[in-house]
N, CA, C and O atoms as a GROMACS GRO file, in nm:
protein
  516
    1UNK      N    1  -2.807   5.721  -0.904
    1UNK     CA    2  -2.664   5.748  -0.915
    1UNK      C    3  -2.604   5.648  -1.014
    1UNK      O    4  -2.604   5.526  -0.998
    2UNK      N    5  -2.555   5.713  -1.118
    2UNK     CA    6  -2.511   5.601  -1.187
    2UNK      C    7  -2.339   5.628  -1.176
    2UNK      O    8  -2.277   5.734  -1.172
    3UNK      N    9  -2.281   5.459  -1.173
    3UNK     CA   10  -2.155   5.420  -1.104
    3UNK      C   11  -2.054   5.430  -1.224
    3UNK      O   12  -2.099   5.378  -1.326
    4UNK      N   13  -1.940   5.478  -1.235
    4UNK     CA   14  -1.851   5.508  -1.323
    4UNK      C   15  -1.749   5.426  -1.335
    4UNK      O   16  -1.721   5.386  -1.222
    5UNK      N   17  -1.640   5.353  -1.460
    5UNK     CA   18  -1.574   5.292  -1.445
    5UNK      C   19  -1.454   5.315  -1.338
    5UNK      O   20  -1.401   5.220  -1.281
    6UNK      N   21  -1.411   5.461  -1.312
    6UNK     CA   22  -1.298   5.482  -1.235
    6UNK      C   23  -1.376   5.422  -1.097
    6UNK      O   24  -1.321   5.336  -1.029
    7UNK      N   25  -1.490   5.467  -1.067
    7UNK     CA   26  -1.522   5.407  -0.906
    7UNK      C   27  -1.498   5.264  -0.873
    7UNK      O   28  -1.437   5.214  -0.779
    8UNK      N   29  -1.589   5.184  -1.019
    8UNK     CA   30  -1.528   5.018  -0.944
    8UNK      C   31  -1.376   5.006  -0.966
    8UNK      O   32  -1.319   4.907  -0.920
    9UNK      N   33  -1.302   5.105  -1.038
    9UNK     CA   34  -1.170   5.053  -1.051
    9UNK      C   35  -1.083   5.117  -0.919
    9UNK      O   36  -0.966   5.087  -0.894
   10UNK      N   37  -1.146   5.190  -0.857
   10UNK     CA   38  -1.108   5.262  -0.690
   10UNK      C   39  -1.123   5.166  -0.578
   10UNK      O   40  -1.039   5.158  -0.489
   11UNK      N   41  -1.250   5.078  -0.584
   11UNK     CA   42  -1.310   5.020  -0.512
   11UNK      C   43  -1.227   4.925  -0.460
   11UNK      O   44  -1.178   4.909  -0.349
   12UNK      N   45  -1.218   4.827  -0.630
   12UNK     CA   46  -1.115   4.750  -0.625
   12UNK      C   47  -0.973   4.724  -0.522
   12UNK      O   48  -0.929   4.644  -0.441
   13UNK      N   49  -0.937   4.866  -0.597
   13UNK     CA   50  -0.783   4.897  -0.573
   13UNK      C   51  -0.801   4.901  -0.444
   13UNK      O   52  -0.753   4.802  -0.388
   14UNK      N   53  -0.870   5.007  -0.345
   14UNK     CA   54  -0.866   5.038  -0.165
   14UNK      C   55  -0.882   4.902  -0.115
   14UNK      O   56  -0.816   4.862  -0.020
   15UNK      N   57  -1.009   4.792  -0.205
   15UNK     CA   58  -1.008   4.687  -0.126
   15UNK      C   59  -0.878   4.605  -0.081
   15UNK      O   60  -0.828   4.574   0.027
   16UNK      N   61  -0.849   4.585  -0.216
   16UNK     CA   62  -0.682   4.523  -0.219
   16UNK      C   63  -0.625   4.559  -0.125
   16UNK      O   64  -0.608   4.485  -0.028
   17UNK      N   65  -0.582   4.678  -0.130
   17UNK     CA   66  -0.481   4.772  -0.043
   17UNK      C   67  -0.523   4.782   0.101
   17UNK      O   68  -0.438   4.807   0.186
   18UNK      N   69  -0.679   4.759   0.142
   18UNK     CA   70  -0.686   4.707   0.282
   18UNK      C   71  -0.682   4.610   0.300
   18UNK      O   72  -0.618   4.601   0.405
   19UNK      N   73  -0.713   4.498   0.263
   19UNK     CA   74  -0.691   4.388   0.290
   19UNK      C   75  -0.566   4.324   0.276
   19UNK      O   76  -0.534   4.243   0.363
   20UNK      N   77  -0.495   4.344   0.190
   20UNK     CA   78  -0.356   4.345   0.242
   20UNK      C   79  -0.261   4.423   0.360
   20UNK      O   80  -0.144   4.388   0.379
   21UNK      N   81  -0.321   4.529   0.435
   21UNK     CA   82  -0.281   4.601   0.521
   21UNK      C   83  -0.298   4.477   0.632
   21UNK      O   84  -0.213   4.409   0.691
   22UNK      N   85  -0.426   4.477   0.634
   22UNK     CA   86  -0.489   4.344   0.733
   22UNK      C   87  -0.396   4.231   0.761
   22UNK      O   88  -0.336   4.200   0.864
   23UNK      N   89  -0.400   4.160   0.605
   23UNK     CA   90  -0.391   4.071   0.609
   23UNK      C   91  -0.152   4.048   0.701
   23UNK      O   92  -0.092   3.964   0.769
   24UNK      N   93  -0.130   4.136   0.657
   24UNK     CA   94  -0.017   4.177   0.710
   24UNK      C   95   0.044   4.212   0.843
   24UNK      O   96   0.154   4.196   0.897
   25UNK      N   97  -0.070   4.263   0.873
   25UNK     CA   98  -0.062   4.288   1.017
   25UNK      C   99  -0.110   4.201   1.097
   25UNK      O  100  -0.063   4.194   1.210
   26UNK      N  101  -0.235   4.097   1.046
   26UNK     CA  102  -0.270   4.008   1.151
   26UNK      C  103  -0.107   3.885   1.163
   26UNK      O  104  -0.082   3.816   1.262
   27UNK      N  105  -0.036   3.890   1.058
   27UNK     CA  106   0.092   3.780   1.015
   27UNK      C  107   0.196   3.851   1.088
   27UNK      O  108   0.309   3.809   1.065
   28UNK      N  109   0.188   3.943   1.164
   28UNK     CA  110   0.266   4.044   1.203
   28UNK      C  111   0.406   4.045   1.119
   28UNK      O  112   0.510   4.042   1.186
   29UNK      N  113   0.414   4.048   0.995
   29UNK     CA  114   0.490   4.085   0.900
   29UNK      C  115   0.637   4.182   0.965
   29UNK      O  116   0.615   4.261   1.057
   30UNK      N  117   0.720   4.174   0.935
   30UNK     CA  118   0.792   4.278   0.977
   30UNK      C  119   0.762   4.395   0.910
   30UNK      O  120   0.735   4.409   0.790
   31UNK      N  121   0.769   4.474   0.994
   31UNK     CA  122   0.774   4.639   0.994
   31UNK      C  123   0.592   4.709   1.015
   31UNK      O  124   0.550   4.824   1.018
   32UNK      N  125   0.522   4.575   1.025
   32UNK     CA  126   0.373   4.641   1.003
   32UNK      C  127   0.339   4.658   1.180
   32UNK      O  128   0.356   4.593   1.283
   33UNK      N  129   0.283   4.783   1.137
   33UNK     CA  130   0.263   4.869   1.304
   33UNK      C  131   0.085   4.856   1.313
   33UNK      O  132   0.011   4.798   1.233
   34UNK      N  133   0.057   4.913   1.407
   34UNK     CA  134  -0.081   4.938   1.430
   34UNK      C  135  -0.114   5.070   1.359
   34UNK      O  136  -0.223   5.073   1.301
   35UNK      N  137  -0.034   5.181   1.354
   35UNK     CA  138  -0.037   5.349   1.309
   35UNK      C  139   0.018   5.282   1.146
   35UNK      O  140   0.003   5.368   1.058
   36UNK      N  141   0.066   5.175   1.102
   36UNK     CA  142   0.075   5.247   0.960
   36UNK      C  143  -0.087   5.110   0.909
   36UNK      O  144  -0.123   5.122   0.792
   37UNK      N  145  -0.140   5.033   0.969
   37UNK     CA  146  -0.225   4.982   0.924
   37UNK      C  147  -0.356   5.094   0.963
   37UNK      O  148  -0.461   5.088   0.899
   38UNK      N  149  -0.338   5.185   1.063
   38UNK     CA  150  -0.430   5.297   1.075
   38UNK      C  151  -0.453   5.377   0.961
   38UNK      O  152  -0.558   5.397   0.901
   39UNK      N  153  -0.322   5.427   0.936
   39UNK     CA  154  -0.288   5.511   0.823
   39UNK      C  155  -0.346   5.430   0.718
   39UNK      O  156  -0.446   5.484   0.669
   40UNK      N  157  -0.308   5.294   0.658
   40UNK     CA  158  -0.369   5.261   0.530
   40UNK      C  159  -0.543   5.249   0.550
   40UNK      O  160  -0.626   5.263   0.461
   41UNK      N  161  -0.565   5.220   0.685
   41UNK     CA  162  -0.711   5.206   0.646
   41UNK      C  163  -0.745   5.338   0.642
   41UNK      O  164  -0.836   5.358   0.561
   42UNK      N  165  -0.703   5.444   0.704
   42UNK     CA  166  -0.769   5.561   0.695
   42UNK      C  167  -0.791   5.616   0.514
   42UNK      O  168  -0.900   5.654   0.471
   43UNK      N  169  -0.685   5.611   0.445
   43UNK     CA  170  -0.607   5.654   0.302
   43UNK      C  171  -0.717   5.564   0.222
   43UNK      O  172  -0.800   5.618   0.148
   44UNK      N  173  -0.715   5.459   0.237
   44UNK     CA  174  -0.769   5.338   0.158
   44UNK      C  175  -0.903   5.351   0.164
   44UNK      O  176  -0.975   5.343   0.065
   45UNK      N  177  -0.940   5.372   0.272
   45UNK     CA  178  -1.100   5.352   0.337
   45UNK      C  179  -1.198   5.487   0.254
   45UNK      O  180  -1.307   5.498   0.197
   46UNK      N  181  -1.060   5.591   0.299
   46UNK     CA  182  -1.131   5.740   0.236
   46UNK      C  183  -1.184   5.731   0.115
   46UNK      O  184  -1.301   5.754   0.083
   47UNK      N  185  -1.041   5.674   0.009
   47UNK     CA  186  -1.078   5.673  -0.103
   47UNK      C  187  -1.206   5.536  -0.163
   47UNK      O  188  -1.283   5.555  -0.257
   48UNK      N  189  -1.200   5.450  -0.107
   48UNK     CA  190  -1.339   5.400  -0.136
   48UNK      C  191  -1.467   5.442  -0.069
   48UNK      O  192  -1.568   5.398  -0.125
   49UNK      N  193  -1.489   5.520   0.041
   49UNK     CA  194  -1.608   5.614   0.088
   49UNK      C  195  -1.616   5.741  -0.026
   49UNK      O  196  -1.724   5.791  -0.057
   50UNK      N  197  -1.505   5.778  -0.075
   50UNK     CA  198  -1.485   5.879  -0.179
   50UNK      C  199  -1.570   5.826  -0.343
   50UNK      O  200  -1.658   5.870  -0.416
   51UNK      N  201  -1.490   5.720  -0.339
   51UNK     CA  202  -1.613   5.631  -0.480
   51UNK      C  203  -1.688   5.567  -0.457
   51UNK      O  204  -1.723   5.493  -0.549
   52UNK      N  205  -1.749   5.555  -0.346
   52UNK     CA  206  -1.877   5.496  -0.312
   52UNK      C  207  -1.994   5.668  -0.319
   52UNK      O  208  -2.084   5.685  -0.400
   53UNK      N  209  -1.964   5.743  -0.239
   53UNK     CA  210  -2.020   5.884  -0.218
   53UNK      C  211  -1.934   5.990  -0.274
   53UNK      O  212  -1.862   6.058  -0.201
   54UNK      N  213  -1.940   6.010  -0.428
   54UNK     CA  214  -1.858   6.112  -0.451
   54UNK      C  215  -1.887   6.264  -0.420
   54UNK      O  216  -1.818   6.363  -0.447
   55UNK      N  217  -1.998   6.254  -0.362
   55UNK     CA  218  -2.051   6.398  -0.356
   55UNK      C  219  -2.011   6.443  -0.187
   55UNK      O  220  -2.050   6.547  -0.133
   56UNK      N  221  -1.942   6.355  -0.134
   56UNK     CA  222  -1.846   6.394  -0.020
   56UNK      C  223  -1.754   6.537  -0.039
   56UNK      O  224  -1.738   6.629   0.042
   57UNK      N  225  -1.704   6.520  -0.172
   57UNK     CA  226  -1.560   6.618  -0.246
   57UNK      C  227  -1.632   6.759  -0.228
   57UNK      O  228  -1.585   6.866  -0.192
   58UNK      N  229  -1.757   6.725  -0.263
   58UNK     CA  230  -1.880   6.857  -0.285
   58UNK      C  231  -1.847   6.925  -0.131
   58UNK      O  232  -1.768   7.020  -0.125
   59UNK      N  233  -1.900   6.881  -0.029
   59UNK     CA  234  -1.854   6.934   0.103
   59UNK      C  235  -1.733   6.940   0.159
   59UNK      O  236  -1.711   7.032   0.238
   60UNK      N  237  -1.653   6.866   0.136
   60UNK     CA  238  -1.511   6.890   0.174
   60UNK      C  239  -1.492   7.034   0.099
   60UNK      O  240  -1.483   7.136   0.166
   61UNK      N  241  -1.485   7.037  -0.060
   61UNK     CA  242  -1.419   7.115  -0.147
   61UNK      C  243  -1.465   7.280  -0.129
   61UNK      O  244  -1.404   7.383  -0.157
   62UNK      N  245  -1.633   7.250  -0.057
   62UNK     CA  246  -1.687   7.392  -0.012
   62UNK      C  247  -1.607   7.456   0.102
   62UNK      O  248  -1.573   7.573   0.118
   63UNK      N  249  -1.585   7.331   0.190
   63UNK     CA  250  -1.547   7.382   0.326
   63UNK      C  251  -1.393   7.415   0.308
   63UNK      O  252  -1.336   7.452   0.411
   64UNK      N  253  -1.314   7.406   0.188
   64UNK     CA  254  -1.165   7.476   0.137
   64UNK      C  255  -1.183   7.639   0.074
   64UNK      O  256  -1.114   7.737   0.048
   65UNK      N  257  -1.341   7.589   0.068
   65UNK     CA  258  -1.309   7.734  -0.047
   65UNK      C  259  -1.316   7.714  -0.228
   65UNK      O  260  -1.349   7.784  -0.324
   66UNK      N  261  -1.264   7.572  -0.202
   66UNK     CA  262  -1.292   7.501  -0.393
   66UNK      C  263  -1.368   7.531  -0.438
   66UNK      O  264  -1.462   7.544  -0.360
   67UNK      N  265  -1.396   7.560  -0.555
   67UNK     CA  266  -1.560   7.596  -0.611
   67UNK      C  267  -1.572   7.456  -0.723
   67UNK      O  268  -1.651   7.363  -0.705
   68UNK      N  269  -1.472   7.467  -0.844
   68UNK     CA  270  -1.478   7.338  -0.908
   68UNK      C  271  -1.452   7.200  -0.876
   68UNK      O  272  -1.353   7.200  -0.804
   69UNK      N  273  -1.507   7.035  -0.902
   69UNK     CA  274  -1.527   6.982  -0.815
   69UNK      C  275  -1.502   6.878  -1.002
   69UNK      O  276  -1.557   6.881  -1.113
   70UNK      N  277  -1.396   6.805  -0.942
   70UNK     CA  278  -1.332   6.725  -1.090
   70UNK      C  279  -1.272   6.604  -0.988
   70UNK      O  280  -1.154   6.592  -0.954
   71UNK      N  281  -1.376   6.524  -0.950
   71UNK     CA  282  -1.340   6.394  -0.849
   71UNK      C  283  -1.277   6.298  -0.948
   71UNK      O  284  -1.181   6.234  -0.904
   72UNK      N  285  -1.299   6.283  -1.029
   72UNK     CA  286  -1.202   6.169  -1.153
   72UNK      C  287  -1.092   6.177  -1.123
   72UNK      O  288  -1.039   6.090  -1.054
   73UNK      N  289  -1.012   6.305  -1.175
   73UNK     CA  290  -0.867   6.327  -1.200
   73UNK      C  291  -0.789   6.360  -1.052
   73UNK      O  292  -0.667   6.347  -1.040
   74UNK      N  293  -0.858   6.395  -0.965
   74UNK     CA  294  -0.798   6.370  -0.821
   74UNK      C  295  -0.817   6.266  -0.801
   74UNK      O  296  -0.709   6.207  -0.793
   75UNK      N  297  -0.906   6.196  -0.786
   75UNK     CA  298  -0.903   6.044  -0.723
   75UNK      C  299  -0.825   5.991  -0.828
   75UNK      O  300  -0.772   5.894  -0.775
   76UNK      N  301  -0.787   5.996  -0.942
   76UNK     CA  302  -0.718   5.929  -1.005
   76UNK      C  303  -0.544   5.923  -0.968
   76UNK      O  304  -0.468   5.831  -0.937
   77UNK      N  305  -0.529   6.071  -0.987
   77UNK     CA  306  -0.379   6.129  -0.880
   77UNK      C  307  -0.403   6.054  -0.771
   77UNK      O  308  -0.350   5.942  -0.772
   78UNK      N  309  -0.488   6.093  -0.647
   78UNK     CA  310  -0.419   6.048  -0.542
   78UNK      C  311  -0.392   5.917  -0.532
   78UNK      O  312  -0.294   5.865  -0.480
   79UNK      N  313  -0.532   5.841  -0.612
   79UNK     CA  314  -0.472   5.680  -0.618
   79UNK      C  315  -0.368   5.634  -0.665
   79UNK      O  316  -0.341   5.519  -0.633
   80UNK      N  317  -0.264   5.714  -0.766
   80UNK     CA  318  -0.159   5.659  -0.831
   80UNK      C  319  -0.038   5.717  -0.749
   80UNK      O  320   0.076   5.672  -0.746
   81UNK      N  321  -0.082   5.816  -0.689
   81UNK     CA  322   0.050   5.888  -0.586
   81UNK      C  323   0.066   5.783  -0.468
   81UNK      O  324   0.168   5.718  -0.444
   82UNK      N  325  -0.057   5.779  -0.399
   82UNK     CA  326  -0.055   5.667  -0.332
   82UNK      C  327  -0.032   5.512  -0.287
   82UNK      O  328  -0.006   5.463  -0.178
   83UNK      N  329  -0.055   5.446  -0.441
   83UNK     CA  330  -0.046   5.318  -0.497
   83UNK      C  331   0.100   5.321  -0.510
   83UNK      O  332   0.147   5.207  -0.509
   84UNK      N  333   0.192   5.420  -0.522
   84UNK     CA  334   0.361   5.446  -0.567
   84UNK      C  335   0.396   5.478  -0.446
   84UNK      O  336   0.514   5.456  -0.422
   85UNK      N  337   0.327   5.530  -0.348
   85UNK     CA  338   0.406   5.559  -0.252
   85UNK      C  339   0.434   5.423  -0.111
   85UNK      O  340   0.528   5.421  -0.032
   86UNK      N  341   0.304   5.311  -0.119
   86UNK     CA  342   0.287   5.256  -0.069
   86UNK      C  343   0.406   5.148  -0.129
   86UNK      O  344   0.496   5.114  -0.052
   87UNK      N  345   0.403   5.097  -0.265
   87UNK     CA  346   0.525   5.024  -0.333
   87UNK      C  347   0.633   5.038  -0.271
   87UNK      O  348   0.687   4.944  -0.213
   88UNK      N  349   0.692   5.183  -0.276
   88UNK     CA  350   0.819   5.249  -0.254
   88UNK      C  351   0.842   5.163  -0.143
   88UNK      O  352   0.908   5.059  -0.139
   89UNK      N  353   0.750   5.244  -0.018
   89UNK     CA  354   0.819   5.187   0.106
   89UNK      C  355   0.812   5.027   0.151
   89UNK      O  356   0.884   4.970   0.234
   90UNK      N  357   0.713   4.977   0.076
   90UNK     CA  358   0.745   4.835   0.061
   90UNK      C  359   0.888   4.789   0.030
   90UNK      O  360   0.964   4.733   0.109
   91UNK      N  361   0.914   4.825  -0.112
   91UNK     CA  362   1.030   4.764  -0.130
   91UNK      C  363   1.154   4.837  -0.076
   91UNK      O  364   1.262   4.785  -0.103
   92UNK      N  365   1.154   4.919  -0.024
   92UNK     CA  366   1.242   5.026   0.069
   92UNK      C  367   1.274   4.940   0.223
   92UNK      O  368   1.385   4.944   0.275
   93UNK      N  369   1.184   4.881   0.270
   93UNK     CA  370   1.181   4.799   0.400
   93UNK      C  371   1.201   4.695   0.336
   93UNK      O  372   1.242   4.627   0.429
   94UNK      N  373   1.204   4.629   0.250
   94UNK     CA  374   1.234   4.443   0.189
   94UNK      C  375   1.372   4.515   0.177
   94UNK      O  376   1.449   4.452   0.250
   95UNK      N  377   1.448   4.633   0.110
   95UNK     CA  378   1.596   4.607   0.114
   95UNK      C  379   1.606   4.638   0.270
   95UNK      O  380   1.610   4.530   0.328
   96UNK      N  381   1.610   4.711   0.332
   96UNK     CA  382   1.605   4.732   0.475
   96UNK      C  383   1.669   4.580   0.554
   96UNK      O  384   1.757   4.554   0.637
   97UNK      N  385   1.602   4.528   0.499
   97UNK     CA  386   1.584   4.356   0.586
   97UNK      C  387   1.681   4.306   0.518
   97UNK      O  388   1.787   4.288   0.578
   98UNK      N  389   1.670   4.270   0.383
   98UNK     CA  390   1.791   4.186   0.375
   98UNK      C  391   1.918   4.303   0.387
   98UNK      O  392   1.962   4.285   0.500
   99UNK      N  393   1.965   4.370   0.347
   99UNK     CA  394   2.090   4.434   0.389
   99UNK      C  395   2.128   4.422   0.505
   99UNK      O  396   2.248   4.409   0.528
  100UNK      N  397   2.019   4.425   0.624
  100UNK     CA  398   2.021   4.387   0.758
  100UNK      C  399   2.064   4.209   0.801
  100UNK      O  400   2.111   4.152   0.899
  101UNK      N  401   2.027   4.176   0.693
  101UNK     CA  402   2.015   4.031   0.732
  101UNK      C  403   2.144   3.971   0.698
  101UNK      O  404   2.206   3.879   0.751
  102UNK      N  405   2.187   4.092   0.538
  102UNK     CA  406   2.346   4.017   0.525
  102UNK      C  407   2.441   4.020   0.601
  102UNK      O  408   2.521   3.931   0.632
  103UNK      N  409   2.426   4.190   0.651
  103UNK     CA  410   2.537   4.232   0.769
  103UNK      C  411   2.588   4.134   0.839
  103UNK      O  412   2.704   4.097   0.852
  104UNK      N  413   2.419   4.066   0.914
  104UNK     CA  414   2.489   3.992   1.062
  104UNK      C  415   2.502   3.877   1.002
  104UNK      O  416   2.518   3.794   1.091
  105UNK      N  417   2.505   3.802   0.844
  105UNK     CA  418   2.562   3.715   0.802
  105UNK      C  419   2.717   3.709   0.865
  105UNK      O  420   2.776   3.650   0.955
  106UNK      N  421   2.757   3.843   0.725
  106UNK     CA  422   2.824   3.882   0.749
  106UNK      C  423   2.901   3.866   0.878
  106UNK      O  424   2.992   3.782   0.873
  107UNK      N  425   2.888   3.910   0.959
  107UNK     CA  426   2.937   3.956   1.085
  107UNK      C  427   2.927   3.811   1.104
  107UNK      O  428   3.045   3.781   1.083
  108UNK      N  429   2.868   3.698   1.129
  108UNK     CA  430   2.923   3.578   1.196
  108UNK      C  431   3.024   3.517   1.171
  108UNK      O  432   3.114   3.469   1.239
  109UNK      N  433   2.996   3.523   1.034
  109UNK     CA  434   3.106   3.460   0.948
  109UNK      C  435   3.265   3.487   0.976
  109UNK      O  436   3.360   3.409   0.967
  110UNK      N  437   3.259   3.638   1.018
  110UNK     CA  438   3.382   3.683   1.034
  110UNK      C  439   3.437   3.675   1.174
  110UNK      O  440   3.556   3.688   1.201
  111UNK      N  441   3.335   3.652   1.262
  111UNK     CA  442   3.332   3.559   1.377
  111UNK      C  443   3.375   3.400   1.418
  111UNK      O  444   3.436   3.349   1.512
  112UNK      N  445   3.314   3.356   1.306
  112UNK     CA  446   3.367   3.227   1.307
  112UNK      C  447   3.495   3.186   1.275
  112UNK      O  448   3.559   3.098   1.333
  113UNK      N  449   3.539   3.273   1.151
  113UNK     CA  450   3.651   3.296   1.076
  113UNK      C  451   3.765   3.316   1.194
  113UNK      O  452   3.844   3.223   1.209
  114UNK      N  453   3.782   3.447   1.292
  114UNK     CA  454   3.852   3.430   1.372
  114UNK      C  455   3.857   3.327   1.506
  114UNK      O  456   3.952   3.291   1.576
  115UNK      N  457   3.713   3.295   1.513
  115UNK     CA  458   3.738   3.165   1.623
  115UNK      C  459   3.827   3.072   1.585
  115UNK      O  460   3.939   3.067   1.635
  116UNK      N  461   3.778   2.977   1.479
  116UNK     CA  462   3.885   2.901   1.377
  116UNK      C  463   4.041   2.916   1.421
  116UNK      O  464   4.129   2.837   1.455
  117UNK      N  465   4.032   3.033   1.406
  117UNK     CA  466   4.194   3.090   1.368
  117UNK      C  467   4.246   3.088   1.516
  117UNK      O  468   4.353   3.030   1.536
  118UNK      N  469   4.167   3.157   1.642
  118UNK     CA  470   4.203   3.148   1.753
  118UNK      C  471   4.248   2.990   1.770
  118UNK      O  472   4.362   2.950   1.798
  119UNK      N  473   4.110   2.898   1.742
  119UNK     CA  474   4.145   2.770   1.795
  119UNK      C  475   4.278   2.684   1.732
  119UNK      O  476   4.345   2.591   1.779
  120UNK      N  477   4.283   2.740   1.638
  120UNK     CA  478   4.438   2.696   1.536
  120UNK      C  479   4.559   2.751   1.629
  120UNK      O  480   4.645   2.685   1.686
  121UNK      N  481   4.542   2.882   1.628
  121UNK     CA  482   4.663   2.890   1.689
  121UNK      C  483   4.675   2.839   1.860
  121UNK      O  484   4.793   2.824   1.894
  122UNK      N  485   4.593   2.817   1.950
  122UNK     CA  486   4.614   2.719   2.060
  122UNK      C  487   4.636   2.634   2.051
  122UNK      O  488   4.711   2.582   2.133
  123UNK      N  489   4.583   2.558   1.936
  123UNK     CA  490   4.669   2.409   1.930
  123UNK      C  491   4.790   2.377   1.921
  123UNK      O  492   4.851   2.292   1.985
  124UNK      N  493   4.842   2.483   1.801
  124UNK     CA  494   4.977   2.541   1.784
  124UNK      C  495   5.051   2.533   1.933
  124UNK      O  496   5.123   2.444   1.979
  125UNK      N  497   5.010   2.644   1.985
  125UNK     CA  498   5.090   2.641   2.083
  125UNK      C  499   5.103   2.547   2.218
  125UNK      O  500   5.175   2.556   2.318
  126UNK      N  501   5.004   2.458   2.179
  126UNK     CA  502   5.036   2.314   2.283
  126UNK      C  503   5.100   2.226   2.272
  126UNK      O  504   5.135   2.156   2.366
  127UNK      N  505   5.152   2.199   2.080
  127UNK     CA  506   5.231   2.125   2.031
  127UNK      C  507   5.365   2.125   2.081
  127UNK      O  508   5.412   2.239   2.087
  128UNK      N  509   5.467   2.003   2.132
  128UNK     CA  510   5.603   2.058   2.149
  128UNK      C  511   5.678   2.052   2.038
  128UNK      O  512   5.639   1.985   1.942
  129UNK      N  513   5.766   2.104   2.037
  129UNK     CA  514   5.805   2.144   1.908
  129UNK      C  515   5.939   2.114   1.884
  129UNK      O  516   5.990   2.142   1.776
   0.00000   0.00000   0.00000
């Protein structure tokens, strides 16, 4: 079997992309679940069992009905659909958090702001005048 540049460049990439799943979830990171580190190992894992054994596509693609069998340019798609989709919701949950995080800034501040003001005006009104 001789090994193609897209496979070590698949290999690569799933490794990354699991081991950062891992490495995320053992840090219990916010937002990382057990079902979406399932999900990446499943996605991730496939596609490097996919460029490790490309002749997997061969039986999958029979058992669809596929007859032509062009593992490059799909594994190439799904890795880049994938690689974008995984980004997305990354940085989709990093705004998530801080927008979350300004709110209840937010919100103290404007808390404090009226405590202040409460405690001003009691003093006020203990003063004789």
């Amino acid at each position: 079997m001789k090994i193609q540049p897209y496979q070590i460049a698949l290999l690569v990439i799933s490794s990354v992309m699991v081991f950062q799943g891992i490495k995320n979830f053992v840090k219990r990171e916010t937002g990382q679940t057990f079902l979406k580190l399932g999900i990446r190992l499943l996605v991730w894992g496939g596609m490097a069992a996919i460029a490790i054994y490309p002749d997997i596509t061969w039986v999958v693609a029979r058992a669809l009905g596929i007859v032509d069998n062009i593992n490059a340019a799909v594994m190439i798609g799904f890795l880049l659909i994938f690689l974008m989709i995984f980004k997305l919701l990354s940085a989709i949950e990093k705004i998530e958090q801080n927008i979350s995080e300004l709110t209840r800034r937010d919100a103290l501040h404007d808390i404090d702001v009226k405590i202040d003001k409460l405690e001003l005006d009691e003093g006020d009104e203990r003063e004789p005048r």
